[in-house]
C-alpha positions as CSV (number, residue, x, y, z in Angstrom):
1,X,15.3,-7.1,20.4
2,X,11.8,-5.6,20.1
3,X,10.1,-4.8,16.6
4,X,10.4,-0.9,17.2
5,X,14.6,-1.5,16.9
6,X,14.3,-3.9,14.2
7,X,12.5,-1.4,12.1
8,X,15.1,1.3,13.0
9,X,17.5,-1.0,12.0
10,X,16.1,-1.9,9.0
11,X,15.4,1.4,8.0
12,X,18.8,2.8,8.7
13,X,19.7,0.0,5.9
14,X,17.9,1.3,2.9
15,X,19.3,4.8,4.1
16,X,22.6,3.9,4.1
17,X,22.0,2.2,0.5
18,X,20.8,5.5,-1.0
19,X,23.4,7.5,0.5
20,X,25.9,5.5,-1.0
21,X,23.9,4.8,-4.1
22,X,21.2,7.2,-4.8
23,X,22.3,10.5,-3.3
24,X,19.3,11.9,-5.2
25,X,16.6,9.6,-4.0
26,X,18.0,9.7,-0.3
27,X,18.0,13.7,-0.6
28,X,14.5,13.8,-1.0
29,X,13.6,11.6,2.0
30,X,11.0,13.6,4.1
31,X,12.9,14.4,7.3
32,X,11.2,13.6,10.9
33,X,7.5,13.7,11.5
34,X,7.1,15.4,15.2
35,X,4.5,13.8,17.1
36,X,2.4,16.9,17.1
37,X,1.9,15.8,14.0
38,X,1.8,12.4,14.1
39,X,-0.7,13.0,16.9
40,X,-2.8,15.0,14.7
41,X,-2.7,12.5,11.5
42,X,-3.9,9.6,14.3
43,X,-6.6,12.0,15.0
44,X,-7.8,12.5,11.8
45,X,-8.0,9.0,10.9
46,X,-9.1,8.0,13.7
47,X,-6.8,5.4,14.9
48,X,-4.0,4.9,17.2
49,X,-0.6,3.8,15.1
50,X,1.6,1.1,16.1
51,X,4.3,1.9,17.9
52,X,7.0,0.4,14.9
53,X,5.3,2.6,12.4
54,X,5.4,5.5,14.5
55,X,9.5,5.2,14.9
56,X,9.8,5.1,11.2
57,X,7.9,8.5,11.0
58,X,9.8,10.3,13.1
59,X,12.5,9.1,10.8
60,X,11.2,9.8,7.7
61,X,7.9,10.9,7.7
62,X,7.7,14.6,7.6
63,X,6.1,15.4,4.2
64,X,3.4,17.2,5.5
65,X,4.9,20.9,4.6
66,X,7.0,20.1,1.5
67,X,6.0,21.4,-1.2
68,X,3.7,18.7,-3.7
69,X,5.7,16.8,-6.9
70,X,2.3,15.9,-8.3
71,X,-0.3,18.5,-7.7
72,X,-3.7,16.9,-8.0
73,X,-2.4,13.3,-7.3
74,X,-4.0,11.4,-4.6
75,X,0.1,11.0,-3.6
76,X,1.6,14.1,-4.2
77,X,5.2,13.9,-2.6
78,X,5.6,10.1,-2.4
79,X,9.9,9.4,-2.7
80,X,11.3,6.7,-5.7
81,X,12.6,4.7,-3.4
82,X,13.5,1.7,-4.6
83,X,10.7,-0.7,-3.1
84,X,9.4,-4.1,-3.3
85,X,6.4,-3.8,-5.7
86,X,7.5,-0.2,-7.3
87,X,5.5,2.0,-5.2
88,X,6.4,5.7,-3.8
89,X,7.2,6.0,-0.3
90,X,4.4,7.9,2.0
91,X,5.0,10.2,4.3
92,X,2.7,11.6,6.8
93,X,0.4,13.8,4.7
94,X,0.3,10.9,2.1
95,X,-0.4,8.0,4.2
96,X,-3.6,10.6,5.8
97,X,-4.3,10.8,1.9
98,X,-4.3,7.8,0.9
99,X,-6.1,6.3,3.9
100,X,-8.9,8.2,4.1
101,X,-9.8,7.7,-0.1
102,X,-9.3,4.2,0.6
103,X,-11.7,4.4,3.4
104,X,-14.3,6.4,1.6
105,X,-14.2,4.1,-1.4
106,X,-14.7,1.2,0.8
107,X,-18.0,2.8,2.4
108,X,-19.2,3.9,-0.6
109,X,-18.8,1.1,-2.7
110,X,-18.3,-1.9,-0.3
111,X,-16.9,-5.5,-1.2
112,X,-19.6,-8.2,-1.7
113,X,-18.0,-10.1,0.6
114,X,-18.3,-8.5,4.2
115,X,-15.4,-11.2,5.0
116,X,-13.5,-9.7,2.2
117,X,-13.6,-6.1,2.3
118,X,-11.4,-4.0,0.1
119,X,-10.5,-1.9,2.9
120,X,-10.0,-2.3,6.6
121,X,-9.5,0.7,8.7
122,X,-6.7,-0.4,10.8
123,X,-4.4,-0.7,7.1
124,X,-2.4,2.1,7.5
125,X,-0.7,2.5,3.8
126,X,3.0,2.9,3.9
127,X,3.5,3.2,0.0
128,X,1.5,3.5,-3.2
129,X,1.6,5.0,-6.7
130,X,0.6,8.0,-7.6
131,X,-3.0,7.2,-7.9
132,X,-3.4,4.9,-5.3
133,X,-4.1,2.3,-7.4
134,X,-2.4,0.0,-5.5
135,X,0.6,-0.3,-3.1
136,X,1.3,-1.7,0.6
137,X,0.0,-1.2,4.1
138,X,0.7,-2.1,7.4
139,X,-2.2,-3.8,9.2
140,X,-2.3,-2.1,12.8
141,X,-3.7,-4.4,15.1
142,X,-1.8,-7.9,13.7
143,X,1.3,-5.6,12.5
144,X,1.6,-7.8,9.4
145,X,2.2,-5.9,6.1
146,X,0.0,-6.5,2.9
147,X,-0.7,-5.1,-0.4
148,X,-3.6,-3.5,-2.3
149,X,-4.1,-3.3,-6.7
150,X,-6.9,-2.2,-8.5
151,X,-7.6,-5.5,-10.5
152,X,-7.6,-7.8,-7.4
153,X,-8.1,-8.4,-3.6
154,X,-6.0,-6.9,-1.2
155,X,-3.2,-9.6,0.1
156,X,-3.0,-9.5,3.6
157,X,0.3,-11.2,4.9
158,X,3.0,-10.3,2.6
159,X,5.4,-9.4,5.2
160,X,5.2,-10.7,8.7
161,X,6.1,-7.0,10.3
162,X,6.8,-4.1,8.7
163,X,10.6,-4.5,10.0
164,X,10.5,-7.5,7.7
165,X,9.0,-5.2,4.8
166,X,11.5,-3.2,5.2
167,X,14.4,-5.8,5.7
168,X,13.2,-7.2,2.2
169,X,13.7,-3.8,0.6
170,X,16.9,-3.9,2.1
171,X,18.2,-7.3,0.7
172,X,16.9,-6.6,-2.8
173,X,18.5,-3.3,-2.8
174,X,22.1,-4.7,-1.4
175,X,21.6,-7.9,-4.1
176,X,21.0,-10.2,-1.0
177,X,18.3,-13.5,-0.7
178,X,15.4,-13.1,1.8
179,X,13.7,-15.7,1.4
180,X,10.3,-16.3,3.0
181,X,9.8,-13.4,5.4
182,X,6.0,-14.4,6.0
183,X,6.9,-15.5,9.1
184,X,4.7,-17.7,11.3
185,X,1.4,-16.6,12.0
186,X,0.8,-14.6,8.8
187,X,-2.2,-14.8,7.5
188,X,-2.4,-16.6,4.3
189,X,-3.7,-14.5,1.8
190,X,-7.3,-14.6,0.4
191,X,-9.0,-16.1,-2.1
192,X,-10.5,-13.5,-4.4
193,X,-14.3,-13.6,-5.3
194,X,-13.3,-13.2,-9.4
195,X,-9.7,-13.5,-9.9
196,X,-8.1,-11.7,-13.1
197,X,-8.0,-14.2,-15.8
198,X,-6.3,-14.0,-19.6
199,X,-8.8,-11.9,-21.5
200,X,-10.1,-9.8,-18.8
201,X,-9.1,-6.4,-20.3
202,X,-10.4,-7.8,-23.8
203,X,-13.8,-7.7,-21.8
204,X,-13.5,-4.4,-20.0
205,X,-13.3,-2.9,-23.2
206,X,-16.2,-4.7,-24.7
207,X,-18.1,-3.5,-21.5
208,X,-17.3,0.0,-22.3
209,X,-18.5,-0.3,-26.1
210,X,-21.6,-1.9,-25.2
211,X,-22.4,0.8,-22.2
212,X,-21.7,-1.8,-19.4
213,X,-20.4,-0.1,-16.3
214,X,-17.0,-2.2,-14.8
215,X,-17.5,-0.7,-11.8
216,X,-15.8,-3.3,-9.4
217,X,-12.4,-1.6,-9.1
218,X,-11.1,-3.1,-12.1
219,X,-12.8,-6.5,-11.3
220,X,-15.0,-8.2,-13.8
221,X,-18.0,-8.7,-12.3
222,X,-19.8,-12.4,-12.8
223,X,-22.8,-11.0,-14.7
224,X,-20.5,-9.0,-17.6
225,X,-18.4,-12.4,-17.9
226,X,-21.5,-13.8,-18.6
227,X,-23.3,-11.1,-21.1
228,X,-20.0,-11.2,-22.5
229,X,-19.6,-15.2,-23.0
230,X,-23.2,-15.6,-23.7
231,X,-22.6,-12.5,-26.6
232,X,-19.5,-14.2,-28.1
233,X,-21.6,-17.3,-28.4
């Protein structure tokens, strides 16, 4: 069985659940994306989606002319469903959203590392919060699934497919095990330049009172962990 019919497999799972279990959450499911517009999201991003992620759109992916939950929000129709790591479901118009701030912010304010950006442009995000802070995306040219936060490095690997993403959502919502659904040849996930430690919003905030910029996404940068240690002692 191919990846494409695992997903709609998988998928057809969490529906099922929020039929029986969430009528309201499965009622506001985007219906089917048409691949005019899926056509025209690719083209605005600028990259061809995988064939798995485009099944699952023209499942649920048609968000693009429903009327926004959140106006102003960087998601603005994104469905509480029920996923691994608490994020809102995307739709069409959100993924193109969040993809292209994501994007920008890269380019504008690129990683230190060039091995360890904070954005790729094949991640194509399949779910986030509200203000993209974080959330998860599907990597399109290894088709593993990772996830983004604010106050760290992306993770690339999580899942090994987004079938198995979306199998994991199923399990925890039925109560069931999943185990390790890395599968083999996932990446492992990266080391990140500065790690959150203990303390590290303690130091944020004495950044702020002193009129030191945090601007690393969160991140403590080396040289305010040091003004800060060398200040304390």
């Amino acid at each position: 069985m191919n990846q494409a019919g695992n997903v709609g497999e998988a998928w057809a799972r969490v529906a099922a659940w929020l039929r029986r279990n969430d009528p309201g959450a499965f009622a506001a499911l985007g219906g089917p994306a048409s691949p005019e517009a899926i056509a025209r999201a690719e083209a605005r991003m600028g990259l061809e989606l995988p064939p798995e992620l485009r099944q699952w759109l023209r499942a649920n992916g048609g968000d693009t002319d429903v009327r926004p939950d959140a106006p102003g929000s960087l998601v603005e129709r994104g469905c509480a469903v029920p996923l691994p790591g608490g994020s809102l479901l995307l739709g069409l118009g959100d993924i193109q959203r969040v993809y292209l701030h994501q994007l920008a912010m890269e380019r504008s304010e690129p990683s230190e590392d060039p091995d360890a950006p904070l954005w790729r442009p094949e991640w194509v995000p399949i779910a986030a919060d509200r203000d993209g802070l974080y959330g998860t995306f599907l990597d399109a040219v290894t088709g593993t699934v990772g996830t983004w936060a604010d106050a760290s490095l992306p993770e690339e690997g999580v899942h090994a497919s987004l079938a198995a993403f979306l199998q994991h959502a199923a399990d925890q919502l039925e109560g069931a095990g999943t185990g390790d659904r890395r599968g083999p040849g996932a990446p492992a996930r990266p080391l990140a330049r500065d790690e959150s430690r203990p303390g590290d919003e303690l130091i944020r905030d004495w950044a702020r009172t002193h009129g030191l910029v945090v601007n690393d996404r969160g991140r403590v940068p080396p040289s305010i962990r040091a003004a800060h240690e060398a200040a304390q002692g």
